[in-house]
ROSE-80503 format. One line per field, with one value per residue (C-alpha): x, y, z; residue in one letter. Coordinates in Angstrom, 3 decimals, decimal comma, always signed. Example, Ala and Ser with C-alpha at 12.3 -4.5 7.8 and 13.67 -1.06 7.14 Angstrom:
% residues 2
xx = +12,300	+13,670
yy = -4,500	-1,060
zz = +7,800	+7,140
r = A	S
END
This chain:
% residues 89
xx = +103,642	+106,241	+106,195	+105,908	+105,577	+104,894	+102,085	+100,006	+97,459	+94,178	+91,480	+88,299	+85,389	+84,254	+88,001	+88,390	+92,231	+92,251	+95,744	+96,535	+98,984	+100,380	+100,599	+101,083	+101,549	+100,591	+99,972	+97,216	+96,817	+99,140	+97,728	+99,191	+97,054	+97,735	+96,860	+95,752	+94,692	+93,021	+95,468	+92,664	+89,749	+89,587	+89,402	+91,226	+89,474	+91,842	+90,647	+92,197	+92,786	+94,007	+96,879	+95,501	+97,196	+95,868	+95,816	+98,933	+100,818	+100,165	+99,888	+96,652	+94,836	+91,383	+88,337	+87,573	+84,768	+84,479	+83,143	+85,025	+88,469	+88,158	+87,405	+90,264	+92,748	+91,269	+91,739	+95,159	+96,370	+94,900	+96,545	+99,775	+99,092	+98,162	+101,257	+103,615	+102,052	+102,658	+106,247	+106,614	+105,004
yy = +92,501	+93,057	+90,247	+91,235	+89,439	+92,693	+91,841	+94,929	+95,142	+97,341	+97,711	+98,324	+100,727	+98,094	+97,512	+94,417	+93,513	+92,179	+91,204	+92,172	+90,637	+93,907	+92,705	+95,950	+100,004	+101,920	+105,392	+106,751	+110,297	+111,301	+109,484	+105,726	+103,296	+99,900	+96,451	+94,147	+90,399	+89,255	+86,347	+84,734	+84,620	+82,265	+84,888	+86,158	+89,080	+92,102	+94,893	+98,717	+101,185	+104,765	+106,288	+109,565	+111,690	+112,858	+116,053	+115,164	+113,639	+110,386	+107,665	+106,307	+103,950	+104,634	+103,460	+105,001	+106,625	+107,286	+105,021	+106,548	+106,661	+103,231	+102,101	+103,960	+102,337	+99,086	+99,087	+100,835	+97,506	+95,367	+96,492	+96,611	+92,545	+91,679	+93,916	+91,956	+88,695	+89,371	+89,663	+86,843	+84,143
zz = +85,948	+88,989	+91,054	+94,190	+97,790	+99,897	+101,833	+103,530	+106,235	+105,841	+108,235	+107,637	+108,538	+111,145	+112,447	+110,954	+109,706	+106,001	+104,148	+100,840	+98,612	+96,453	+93,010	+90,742	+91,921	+88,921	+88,048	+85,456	+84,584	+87,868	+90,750	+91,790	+92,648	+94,639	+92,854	+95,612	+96,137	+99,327	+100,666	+102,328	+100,071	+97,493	+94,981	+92,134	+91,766	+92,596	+94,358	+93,090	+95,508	+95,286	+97,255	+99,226	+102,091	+105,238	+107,198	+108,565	+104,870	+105,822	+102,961	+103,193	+100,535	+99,463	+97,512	+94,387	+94,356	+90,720	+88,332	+85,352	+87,311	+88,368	+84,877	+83,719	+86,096	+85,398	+81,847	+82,014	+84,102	+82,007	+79,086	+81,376	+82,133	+78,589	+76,848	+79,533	+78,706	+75,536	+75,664	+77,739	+75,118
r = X	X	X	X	X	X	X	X	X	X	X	X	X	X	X	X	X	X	X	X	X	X	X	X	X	X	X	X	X	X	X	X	X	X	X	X	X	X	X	X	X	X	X	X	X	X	X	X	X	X	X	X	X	X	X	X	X	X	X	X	X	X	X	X	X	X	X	X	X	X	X	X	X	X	X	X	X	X	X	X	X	X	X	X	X	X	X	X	X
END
């Protein structure tokens, strides 16, 4: 896994400012998708977002709204985390 110190803002649907800590970008079957952490919450639970445009080619991050994608991603960083772990021991 990168490490990575890039810290990004998102707001939500009720305007309220979150910070991310980006762990991992990955891509799976042609899209990328940001690895995040919250910085504030207690939590080590990372949260998987997809990159998207606008209608003006803006880079926007998204949820997915798939359950199959989002499994897909998921497992495709695990084994990313658990192949680099490996080769770290």
């Amino acid at each position: 896994m990168a490490e990575q110190d890039e810290v990004i803002t998102l707001i939500d649907e009720d305007g309220t400012e979150h910070d991310f800590n980006v762990i991992d970008v990955i891509e799976v079957e042609g899209s990328e998708y940001a690895i995040l952490l919250p910085v504030e919450e207690d939590s080590d639970e990372a949260v998987i977002l997809k990159f998207a445009k606008d209608a003006d080619g803006n880079e926007l991050l998204v949820d997915i709204e798939d359950d199959e994608e989002w499994e897909k991603v998921a497992d495709a960083w695990e084994e990313m985390v658990l192949k680099e772990e490996g080769e770290d021991a």
